[in-house]
C-alpha positions as CSV (number, residue, x, y, z in Angstrom):
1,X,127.1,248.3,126.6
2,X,124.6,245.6,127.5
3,X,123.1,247.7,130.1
4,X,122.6,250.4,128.0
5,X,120.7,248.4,125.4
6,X,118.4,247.1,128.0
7,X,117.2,250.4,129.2
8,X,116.9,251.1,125.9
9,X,114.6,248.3,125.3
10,X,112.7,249.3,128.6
11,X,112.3,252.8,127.3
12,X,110.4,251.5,123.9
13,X,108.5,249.2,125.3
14,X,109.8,246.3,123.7
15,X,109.5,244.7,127.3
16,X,106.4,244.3,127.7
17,X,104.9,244.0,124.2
18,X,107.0,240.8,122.7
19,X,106.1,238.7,125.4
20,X,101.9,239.3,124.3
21,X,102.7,239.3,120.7
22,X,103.5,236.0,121.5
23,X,100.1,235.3,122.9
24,X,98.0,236.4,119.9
25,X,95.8,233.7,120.3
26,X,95.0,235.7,123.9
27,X,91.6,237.8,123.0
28,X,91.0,239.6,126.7
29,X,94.3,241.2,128.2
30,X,92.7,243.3,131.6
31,X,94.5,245.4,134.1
32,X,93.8,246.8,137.5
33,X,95.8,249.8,138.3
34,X,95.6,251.2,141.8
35,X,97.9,254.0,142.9
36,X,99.7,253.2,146.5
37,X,98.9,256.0,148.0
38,X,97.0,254.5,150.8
39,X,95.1,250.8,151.5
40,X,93.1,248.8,149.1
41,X,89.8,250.6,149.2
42,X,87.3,248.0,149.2
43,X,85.7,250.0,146.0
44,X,88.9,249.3,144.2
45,X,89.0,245.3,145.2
46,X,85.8,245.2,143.4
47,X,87.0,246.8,140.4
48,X,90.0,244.1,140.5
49,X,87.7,241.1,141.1
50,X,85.4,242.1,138.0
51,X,88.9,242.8,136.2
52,X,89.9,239.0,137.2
53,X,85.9,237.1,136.5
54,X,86.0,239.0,132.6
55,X,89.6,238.0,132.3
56,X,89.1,234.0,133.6
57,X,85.5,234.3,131.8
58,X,87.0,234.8,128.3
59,X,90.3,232.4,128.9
60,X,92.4,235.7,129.1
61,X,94.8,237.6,131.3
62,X,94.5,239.8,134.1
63,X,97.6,241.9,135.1
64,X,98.4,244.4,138.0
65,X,99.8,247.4,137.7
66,X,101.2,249.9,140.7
67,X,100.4,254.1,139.1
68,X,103.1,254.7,141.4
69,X,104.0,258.1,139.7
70,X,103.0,260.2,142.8
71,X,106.1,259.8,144.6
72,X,105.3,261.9,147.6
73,X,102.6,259.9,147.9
74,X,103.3,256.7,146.9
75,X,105.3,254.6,149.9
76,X,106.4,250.9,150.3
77,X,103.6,250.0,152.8
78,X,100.9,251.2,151.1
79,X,102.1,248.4,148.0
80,X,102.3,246.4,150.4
81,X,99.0,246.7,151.9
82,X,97.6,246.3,148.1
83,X,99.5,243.3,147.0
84,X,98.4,241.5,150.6
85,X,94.7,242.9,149.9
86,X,94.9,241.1,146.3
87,X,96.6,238.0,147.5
88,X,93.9,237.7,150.5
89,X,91.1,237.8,147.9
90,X,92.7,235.7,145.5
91,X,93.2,238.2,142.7
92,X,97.0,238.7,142.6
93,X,97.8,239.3,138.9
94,X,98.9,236.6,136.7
95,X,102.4,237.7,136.6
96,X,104.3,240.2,138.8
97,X,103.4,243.6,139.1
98,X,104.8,246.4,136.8
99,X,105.2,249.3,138.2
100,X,104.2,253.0,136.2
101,X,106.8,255.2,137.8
102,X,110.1,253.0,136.3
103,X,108.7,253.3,133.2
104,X,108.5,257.1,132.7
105,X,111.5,257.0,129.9
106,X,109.8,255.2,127.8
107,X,106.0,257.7,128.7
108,X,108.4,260.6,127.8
109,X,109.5,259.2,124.3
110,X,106.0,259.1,123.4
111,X,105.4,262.3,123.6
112,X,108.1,263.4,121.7
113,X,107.6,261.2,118.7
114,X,104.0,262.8,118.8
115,X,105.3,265.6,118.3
116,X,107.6,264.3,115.4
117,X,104.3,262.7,114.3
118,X,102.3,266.6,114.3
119,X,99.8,265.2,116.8
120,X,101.3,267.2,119.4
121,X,103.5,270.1,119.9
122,X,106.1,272.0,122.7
123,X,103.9,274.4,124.8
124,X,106.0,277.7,126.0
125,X,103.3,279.1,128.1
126,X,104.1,280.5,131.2
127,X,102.8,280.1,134.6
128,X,101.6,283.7,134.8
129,X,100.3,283.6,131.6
130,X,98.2,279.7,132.7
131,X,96.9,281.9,135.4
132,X,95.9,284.5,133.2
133,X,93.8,282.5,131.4
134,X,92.1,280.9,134.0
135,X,91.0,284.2,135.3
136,X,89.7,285.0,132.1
137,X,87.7,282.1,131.5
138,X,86.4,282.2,134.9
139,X,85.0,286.0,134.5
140,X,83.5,285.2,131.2
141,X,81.7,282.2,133.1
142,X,83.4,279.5,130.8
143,X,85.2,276.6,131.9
144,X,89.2,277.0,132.2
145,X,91.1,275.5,129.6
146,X,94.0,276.0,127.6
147,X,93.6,278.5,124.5
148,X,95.9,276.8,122.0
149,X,98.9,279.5,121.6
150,X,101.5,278.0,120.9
151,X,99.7,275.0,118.9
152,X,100.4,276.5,115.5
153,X,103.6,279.1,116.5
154,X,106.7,277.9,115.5
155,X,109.2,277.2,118.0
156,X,111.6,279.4,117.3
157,X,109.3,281.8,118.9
158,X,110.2,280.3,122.4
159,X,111.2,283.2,124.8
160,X,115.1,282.1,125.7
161,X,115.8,280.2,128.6
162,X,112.4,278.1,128.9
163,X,111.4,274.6,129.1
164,X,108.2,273.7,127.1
165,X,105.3,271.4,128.2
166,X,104.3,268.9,125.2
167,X,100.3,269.4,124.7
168,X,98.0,267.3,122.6
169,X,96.6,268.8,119.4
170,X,93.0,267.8,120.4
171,X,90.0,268.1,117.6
172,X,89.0,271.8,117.1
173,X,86.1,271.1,114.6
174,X,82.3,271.5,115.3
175,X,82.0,267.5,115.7
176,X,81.9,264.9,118.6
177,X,83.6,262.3,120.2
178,X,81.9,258.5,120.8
179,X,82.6,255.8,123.3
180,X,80.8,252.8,123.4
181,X,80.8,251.7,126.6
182,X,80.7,248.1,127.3
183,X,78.1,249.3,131.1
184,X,77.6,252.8,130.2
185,X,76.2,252.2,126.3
186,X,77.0,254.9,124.0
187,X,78.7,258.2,125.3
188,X,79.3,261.2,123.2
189,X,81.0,264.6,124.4
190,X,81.4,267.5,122.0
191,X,85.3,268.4,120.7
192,X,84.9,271.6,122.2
193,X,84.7,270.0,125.5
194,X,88.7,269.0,125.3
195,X,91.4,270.5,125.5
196,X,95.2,270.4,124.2
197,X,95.7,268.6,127.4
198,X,99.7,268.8,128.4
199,X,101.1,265.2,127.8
200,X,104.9,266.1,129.1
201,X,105.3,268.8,132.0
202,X,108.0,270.8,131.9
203,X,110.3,269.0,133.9
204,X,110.3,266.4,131.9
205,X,107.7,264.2,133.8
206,X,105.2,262.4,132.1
207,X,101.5,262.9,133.2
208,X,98.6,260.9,134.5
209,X,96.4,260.5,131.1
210,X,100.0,259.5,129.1
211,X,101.4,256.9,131.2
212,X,98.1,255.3,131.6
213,X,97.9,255.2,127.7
214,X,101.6,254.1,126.9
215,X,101.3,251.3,129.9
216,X,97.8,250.2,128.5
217,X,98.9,249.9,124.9
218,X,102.4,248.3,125.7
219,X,100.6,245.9,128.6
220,X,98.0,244.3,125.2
221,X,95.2,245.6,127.1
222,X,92.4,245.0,125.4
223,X,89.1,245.9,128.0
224,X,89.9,248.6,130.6
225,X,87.4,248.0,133.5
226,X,87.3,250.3,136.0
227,X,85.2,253.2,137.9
228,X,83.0,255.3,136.5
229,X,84.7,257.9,137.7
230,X,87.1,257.5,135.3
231,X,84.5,257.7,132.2
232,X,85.8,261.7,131.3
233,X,89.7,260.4,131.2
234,X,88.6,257.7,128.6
235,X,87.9,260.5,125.9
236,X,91.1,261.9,126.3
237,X,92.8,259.1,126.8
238,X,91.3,257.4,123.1
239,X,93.0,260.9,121.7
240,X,96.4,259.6,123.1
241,X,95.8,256.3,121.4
242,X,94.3,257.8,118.2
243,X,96.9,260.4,118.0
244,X,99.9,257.3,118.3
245,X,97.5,255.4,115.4
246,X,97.4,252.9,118.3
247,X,93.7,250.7,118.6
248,X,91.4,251.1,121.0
249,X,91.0,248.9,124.1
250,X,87.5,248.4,125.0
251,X,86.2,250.5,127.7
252,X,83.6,249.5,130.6
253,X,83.3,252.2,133.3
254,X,81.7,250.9,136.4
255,X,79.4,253.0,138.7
256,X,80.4,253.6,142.0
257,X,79.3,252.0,145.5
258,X,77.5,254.2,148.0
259,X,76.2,253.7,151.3
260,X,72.8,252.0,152.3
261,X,71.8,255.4,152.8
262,X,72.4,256.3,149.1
263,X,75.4,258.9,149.8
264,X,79.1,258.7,149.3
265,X,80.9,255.9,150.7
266,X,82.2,256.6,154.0
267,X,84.3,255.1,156.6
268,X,81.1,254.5,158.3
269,X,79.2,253.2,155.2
270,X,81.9,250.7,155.0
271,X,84.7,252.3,152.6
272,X,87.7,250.7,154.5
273,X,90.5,249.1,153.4
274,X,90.5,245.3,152.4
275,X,93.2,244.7,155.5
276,X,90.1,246.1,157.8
277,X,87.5,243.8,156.7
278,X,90.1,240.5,157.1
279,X,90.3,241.8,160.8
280,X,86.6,242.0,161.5
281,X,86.4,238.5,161.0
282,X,85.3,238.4,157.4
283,X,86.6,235.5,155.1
284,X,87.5,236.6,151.3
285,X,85.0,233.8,149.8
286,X,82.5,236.2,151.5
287,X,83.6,239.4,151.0
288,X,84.3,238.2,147.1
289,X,80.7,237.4,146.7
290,X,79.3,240.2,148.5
291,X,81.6,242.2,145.6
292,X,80.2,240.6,142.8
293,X,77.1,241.1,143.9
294,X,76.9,244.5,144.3
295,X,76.3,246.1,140.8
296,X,76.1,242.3,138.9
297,X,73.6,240.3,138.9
298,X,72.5,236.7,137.7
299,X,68.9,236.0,138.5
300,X,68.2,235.8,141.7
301,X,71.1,233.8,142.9
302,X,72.6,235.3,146.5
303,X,75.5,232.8,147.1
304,X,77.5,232.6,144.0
305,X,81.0,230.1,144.1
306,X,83.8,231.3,142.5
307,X,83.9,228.6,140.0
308,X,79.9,229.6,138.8
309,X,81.2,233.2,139.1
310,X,83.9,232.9,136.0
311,X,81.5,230.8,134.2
312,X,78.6,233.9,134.5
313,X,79.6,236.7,134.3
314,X,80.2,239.3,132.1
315,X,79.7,243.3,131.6
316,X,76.4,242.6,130.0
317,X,74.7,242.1,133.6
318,X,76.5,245.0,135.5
319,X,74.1,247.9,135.8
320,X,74.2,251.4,135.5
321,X,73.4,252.5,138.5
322,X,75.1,253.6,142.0
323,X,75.1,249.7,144.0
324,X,74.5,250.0,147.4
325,X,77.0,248.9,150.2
326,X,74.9,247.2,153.2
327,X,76.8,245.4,156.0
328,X,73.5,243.3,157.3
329,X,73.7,241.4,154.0
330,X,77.7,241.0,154.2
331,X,77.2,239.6,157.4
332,X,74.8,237.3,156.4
333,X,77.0,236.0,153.2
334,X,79.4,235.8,156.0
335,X,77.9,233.8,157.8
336,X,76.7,231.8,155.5
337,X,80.7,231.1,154.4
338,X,81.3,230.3,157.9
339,X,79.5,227.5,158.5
340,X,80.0,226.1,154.9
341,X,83.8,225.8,156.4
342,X,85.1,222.4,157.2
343,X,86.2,221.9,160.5
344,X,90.0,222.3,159.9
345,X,89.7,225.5,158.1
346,X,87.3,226.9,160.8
347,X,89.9,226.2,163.2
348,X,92.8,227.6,160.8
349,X,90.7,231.3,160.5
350,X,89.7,231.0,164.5
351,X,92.7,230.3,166.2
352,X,95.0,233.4,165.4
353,X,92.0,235.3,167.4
354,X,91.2,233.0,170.2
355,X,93.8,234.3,172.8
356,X,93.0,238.5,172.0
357,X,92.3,240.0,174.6
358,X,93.5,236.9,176.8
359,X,97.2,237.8,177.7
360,X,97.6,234.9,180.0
361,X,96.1,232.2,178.2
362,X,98.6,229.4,177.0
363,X,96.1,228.0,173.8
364,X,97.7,224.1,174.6
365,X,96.2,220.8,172.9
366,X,93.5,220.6,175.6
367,X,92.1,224.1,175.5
368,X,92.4,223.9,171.3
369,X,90.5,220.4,171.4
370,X,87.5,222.3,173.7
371,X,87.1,225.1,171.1
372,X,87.6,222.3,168.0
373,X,84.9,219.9,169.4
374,X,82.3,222.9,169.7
375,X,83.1,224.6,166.7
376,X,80.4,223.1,165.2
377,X,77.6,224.4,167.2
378,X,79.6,228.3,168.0
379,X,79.4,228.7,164.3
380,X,75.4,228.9,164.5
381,X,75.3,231.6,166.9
382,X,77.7,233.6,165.0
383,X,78.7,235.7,161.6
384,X,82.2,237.1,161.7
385,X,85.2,234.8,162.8
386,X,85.5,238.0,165.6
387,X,82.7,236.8,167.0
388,X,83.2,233.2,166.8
389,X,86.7,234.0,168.6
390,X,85.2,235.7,171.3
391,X,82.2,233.3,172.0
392,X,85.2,230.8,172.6
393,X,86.8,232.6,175.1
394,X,84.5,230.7,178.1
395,X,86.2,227.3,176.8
396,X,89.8,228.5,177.1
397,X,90.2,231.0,179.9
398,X,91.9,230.3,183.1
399,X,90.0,229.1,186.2
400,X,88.2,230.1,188.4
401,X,86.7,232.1,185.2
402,X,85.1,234.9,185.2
403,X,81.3,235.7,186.1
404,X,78.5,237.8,184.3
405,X,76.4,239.5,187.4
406,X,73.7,237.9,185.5
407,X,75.4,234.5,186.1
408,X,75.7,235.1,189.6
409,X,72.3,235.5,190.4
410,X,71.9,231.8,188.8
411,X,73.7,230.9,191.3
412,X,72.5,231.2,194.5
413,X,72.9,228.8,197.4
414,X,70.2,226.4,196.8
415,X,71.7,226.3,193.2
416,X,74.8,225.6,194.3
417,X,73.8,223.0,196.5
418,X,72.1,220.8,193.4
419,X,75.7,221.3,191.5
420,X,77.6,220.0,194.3
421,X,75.7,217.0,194.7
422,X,75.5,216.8,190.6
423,X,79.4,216.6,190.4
424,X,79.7,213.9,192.5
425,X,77.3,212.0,190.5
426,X,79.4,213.0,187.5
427,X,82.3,211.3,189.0
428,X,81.0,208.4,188.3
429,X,79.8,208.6,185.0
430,X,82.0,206.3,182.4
431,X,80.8,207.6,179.3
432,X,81.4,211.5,178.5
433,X,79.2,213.0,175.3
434,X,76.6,215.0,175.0
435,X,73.9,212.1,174.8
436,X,75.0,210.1,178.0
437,X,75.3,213.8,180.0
438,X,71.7,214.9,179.1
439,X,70.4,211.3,180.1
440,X,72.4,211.5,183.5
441,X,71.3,214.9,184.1
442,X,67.7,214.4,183.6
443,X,67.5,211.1,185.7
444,X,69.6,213.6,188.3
445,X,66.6,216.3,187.7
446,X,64.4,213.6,188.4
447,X,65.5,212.0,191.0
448,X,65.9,215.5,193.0
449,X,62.2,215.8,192.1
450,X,63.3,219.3,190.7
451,X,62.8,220.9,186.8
452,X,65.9,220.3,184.6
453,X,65.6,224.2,183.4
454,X,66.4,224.7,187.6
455,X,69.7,222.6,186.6
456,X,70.6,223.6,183.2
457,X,70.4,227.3,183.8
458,X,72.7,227.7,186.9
459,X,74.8,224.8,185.2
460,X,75.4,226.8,182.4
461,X,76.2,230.0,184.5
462,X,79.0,227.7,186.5
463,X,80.7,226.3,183.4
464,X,80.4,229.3,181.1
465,X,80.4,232.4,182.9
466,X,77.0,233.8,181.3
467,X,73.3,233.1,180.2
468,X,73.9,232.3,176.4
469,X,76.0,229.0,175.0
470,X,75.4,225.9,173.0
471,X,73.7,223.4,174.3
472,X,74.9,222.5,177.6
473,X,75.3,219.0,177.4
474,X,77.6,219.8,173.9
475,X,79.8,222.5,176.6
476,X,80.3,219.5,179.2
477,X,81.2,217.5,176.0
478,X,83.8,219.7,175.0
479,X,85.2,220.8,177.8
480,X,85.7,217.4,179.2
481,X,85.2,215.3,182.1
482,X,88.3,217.0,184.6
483,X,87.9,220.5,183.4
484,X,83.9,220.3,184.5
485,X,84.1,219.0,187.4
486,X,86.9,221.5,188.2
487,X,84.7,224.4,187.1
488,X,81.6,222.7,189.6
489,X,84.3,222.5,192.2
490,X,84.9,226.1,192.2
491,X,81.3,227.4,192.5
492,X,80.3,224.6,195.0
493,X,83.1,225.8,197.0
494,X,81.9,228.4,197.8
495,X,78.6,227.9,198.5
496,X,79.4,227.4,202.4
């Protein structure tokens, strides 16, 4: 009995719409509303980030749904991959997600009291005769739609033995329909444009442009953000709404990103999944602010905190047109993100990376103090945590460490020679940091009566492996008194 009166309550919708009744004093509900069908396109996270900034701008709620009614496409991971997406930017919803495809009672019950209502009635079309009309329309050069046959026949015309679709009664007058769009301004399509769209299939499913509706309305949406893409579904959605004498949410249809080049997004324009652009090495502060900025604006401010973010914006500022995606200026914000990092954090993003590619490393305290001490100055050279990752690796791998051909060149005998006589100076050297190093290195230089570039460079080569590092004097630092001399030990060794 008790279960039974619960589903019941889930079909109606009482589920979802006491709990925001409650919350009248609430003025912006918003929703994002991906279907799992594959990753978090990193279109879509922007959609859910300006979703979240209106929300948090206006004191509201932002909520997540999962359109999961495409169940032969819809699968666990790809929810998965969308909920870690969210929680990585920070814009999980304020409560847990609902999902669409549960709900599809409650979709279907709609249409029928729409029906009861006279705003929509049972279609007995066939397939055959769908097709015919199609063909029609497409010989006369007209667009295919649905003539309305069985919008005014009564049902007790239905051939025997078939189930009927459920179809809008859509405006047939000479008039238009207005949206005024909270980005796109004021949008008008003629009635003879729609159609009596179907709202139930035959089976009994519910479609796309119902649930959406029923969800919306039940949810206390009350601003649907979302692509522009989607600015043709918000006619006939309003019809749904206007047809269950249900008010409006506000609509605000985004345009779309597309390359630097001005086309379509692409995989190679950047139109990969949120999961991607965590394992490039990109931090979400970054990525969040490159999002914001593409398509909003607020003067000429580049590096925008979340904090200012909530407090500025708002649809007024997103324009109309197609933004550009450019990965030069993500990597810059990047960056920029990077080396705002304290030195904890840096470490906490780095480390995860440091050993790939390094099967045999063992990341102990010593090698994690090396890459902590020169944190600091690896950041500069760098704008993806990828990078700063890899421009580590000199300070962890195992020795005798590996040389760049350039390297070897540095290090020819005469070189070698200098080095060996250098580390047994350094021997006795009581004080390791970067100042005391440079001062004993340049007396060494000096007192060799040789330039300290004809030190520093094969110096660098020996303890690095390459050309290109920090300062030297800040690698000696980090990498500590033993594992230098070590690293001088095994070039100088074989210099006979």
């Amino acid at each position: 009995m008790l279960n039974r009166a619960l589903d019941q309550l889930l079909n109606d919708g009482f589920w979802l719409r006491p709990h925001y009744q409650a919350c009248e004093k609430m003025t912006v509900v918003t929703r994002f509303a991906p279907s799992p069908t594959g990753f978090l396109h990193i279109g879509s996270a922007r959609t859910a980030l300006f979703n979240w900034l209106f929300a948090r701008h206006h004191g509201g709620r932002y909520l997540l749904r999962i359109e999961d009614t495409d169940r032969k496409r819809s699968t666990p991971e790809a929810v998965q991959a969308i909920l870690d997406g969210l929680d990585w930017l920070g814009l999980s919803g304020d409560e847990a997600a609902i999902f669409q495809f549960p709900r599809r009672d409650r979709h279907a019950n709609v249409a029928r009291q729409m029906v009861e209502a006279g705003t929509a009635y049972y279609c007995y079309a066939s397939q055959d005769e769908l097709t015919a009309m199609r063909e029609k329309a497409k010989s006369e050069g007209r667009s295919p739609r649905y003539d309305g046959r069985w919008r005014d026949r009564d049902p007790a015309d239905a051939p025997p033995g078939v189930s009927p679709a459920i179809r809008l009664k859509a405006p047939q007058d000479g008039g238009e329909m207005v949206i005024d769009d909270l980005v796109q301004g004021r949008v008008v399509i003629a009635h003879e444009q729609l159609d009596d769209m179907i709202l139930l299939r035959a089976d009994g499913t519910p479609t796309y442009m119902l649930s959406v509706v029923v969800d919306d309305f039940d949810m206390g949406i009350t601003h649907v953000i979302r692509g522009d893409d989607h600015l043709n579904n918000a006619f006939r959605q309003s019809l749904v709404f206007q047809a269950m004498g249900w008010p409006l949410p506000k609509f605000a249809h985004i345009p779309l990103i597309h390359g630097a080049d001005g086309g379509k997004l692409s995989k190679r324009h950047g139109a990969l999944g949120v999961d991607a652009y965590r394992d490039l090495g990109y931090l979400a502060d970054a990525v969040n602010n490159y999002l914001l900025r593409l398509g909003w604006s607020h003067g000429d401010d580049e590096i925008i905190s979340r904090s200012d973010a909530v407090s500025w914006f708002d649809l007024d500022a997103v324009g109309r047109a197609a933004a550009q995606f450019d990965f030069a200026k993500l990597d810059h914000l990047n960056g920029h993100y990077l080396r705002q990092l304290p030195a904890d954090a840096l470490l906490a993003e780095v480390r995860p990376l440091l050993a790939k590619g390094l099967p045999d490393v063992v990341l102990d305290s010593d090698r994690l103090g090396r890459v902590e001490a020169l944190l600091p100055e690896l950041s500069q050279r760098v704008t993806k945590i990828t990078e700063l990752a890899e421009s580590a690796h000199f300070l962890i791998i195992d020795r005798p460490i590996p040389m760049t051909e350039k390297a070897q060149k540095l290090l020819t005998v005469d070189a070698r020679a200098l080095l060996g006589n250098l580390t047994a100076e350094l021997a006795t050297l009581s004080t390791w940091n970067a100042t005391s190093l440079q001062d004993h290195v340049k007396g060494f230089a000096l007192a060799q009566d040789v330039k300290l570039g004809s030190i520093a460079q094969p110096l660098r080569a020996a303890l690095t492996g390459g050309q290109a590092s920090p300062g030297i004097f800040e690698v000696m630092a980090a990498l500590g008194h033993a594992e230098t001399r070590a690293r001088l030990n095994d070039i100088c060794g074989t210099a006979h």
